[in-house]
C-alpha positions in Angstrom: -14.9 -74.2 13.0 -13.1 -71.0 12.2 -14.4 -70.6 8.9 -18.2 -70.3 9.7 -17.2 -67.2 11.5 -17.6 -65.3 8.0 -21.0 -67.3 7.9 -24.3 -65.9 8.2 -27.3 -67.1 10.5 -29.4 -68.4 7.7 -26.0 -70.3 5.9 -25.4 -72.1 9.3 -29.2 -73.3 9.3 -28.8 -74.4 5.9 -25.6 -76.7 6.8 -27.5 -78.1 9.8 -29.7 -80.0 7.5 -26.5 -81.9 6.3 -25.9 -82.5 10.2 -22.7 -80.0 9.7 -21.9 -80.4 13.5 -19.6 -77.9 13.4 -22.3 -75.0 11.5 -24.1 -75.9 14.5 -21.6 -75.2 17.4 -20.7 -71.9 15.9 -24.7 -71.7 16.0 -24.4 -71.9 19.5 -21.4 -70.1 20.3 -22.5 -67.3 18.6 -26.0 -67.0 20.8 -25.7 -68.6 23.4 -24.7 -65.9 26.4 -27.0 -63.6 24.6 -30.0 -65.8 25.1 -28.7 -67.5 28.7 -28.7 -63.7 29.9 -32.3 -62.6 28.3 -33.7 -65.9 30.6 -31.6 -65.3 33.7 -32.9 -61.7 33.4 -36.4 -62.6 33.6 -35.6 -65.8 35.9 -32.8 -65.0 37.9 -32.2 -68.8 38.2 -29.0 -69.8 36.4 -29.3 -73.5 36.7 -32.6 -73.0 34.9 -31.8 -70.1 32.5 -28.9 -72.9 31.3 -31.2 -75.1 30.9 -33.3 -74.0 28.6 -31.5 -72.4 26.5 -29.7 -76.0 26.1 -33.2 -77.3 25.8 -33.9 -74.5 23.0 -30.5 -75.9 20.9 -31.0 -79.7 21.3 -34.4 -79.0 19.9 -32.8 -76.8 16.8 -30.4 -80.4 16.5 -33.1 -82.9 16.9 -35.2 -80.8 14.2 -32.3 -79.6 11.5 -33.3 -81.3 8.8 -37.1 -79.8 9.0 -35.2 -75.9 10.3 -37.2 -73.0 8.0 -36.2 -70.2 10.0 -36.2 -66.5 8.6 -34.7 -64.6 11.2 -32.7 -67.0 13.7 -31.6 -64.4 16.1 -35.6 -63.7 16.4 -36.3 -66.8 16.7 -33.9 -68.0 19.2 -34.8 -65.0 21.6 -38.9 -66.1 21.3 -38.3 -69.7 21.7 -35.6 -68.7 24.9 -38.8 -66.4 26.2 -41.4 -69.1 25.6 -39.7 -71.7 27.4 -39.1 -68.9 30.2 -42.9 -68.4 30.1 -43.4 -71.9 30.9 -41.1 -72.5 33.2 -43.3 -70.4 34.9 -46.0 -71.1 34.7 -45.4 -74.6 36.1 -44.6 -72.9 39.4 -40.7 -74.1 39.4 -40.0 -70.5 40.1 -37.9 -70.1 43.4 -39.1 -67.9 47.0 -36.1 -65.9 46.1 -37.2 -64.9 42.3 -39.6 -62.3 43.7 -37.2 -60.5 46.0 -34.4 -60.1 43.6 -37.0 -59.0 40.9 -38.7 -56.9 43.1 -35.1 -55.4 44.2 -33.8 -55.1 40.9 -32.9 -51.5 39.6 -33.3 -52.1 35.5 -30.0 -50.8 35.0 -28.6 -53.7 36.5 -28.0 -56.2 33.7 -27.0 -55.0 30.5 -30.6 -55.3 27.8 -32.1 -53.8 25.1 -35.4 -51.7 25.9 -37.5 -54.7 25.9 -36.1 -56.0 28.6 -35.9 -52.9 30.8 -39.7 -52.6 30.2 -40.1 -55.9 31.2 -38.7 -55.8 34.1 -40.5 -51.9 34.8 -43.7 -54.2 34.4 -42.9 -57.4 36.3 -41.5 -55.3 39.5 -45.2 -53.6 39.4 -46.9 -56.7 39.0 -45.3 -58.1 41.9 -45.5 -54.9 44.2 -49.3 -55.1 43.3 -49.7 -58.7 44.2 -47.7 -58.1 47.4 -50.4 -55.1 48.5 -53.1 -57.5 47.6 -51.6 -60.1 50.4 -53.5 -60.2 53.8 -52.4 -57.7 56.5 -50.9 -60.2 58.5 -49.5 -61.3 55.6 -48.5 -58.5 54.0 -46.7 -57.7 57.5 -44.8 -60.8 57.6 -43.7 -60.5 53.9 -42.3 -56.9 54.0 -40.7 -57.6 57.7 -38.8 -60.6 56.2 -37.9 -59.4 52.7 -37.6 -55.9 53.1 -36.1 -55.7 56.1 -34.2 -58.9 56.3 -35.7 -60.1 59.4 -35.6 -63.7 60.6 -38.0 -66.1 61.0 -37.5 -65.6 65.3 -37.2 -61.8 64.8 -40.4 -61.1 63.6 -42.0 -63.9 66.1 -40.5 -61.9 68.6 -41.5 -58.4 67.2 -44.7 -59.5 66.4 -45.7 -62.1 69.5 -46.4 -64.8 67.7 -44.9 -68.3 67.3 -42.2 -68.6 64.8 -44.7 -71.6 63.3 -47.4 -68.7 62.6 -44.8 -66.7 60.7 -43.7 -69.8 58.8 -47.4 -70.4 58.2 -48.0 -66.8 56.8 -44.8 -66.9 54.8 -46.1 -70.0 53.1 -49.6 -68.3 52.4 -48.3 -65.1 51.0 -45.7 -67.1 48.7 -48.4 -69.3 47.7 -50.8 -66.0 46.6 -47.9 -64.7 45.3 -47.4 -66.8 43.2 -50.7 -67.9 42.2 -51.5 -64.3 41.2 -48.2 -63.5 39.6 -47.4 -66.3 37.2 -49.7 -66.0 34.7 -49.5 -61.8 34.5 -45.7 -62.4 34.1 -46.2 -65.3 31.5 -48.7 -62.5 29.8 -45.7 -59.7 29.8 -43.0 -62.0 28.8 -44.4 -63.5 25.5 -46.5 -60.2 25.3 -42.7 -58.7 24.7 -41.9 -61.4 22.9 -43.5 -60.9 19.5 -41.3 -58.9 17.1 -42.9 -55.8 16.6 
């Protein structure tokens, strides 16, 4: 496999279509971390950021033979994002993708400007959908999240059962997530395309 390393994108695509297994994993090896970090960025879900950037390569396999790509790196990085996007917007997205989202400074993973305004947009989306939560809600959400209060803690701050702040979790989650996912689906592929 050495000698693809001299080889360029568009020459490894080419030798796919001969099923060149090897062309392929260098493929891979050379993009793969990239693109696994540009999902877990937006995601921060690495079981599901691996995943589709495995799905993203078995697809480039399955299809070699029919593989016209111009600009692979481009390519790979808009199908990653895409798959991101719906990922999404099937709701698999985790309770705990909002708070480290929410919480994370956009110097904290190393990315290129499209990714740190990205991630500028999705916190505001997020804050925004959070004031847009009930007050009781809204209450709830903050007490737990931002300041790491237990289910029983904020019963007991509150007065109220520990099922009526499970209940209230559940509905600001749910909003959250119903007004969320198709705003950050929007920024990600709106990102996405090359400019």
């Amino acid at each position: 496999m050495g000698v693809y390393n001299e080889y360029s994108d568009q020459q490894l695509t080419q030798l796919l279509i001969s099923n060149d297994h090897d062309a392929f994993d260098q493929l891979y090896e050379r993009h793969w971390f990239q693109l696994y970090q540009s999902a877990f960025y937006l995601l921060r879900d690495t079981d599901a950021s691996k995943d589709i950037v495995q799905d993203v390569f078995l697809w480039i396999w399955e299809n070699r033979v029919a593989l016209n790509l111009g600009n692979v790196k481009a390519y790979l990085k808009a199908a990653v994002r895409f798959k991101v996007a719906n990922y999404i917007r099937s709701g698999n997205i985790r309770e705990s993708f909002f708070d480290q989202l929410a919480k994370a400074p956009p110097s904290s993973i190393s990315a290129g400007g499209d990714e740190v305004t990205e991630l500028r947009e999705l916190q505001r989306v997020i804050y925004e959908a959070i004031l847009q939560l009930p007050p009781k809600c809204r209450e709830v959400y903050l007490m737990s999240k931002e300041e790491g209060l237990s289910n029983r803690q904020i019963a007991e701050r509150l007065r109220i059962s520990i099922k009526t702040v499970e209940a209230q979790m559940t509905i600001a989650l749910k909003r959250l997530r119903e007004r969320i996912g198709f705003r950050l689906v929007y920024i990600i592929l709106l990102y996405s395309i090359p400019a």
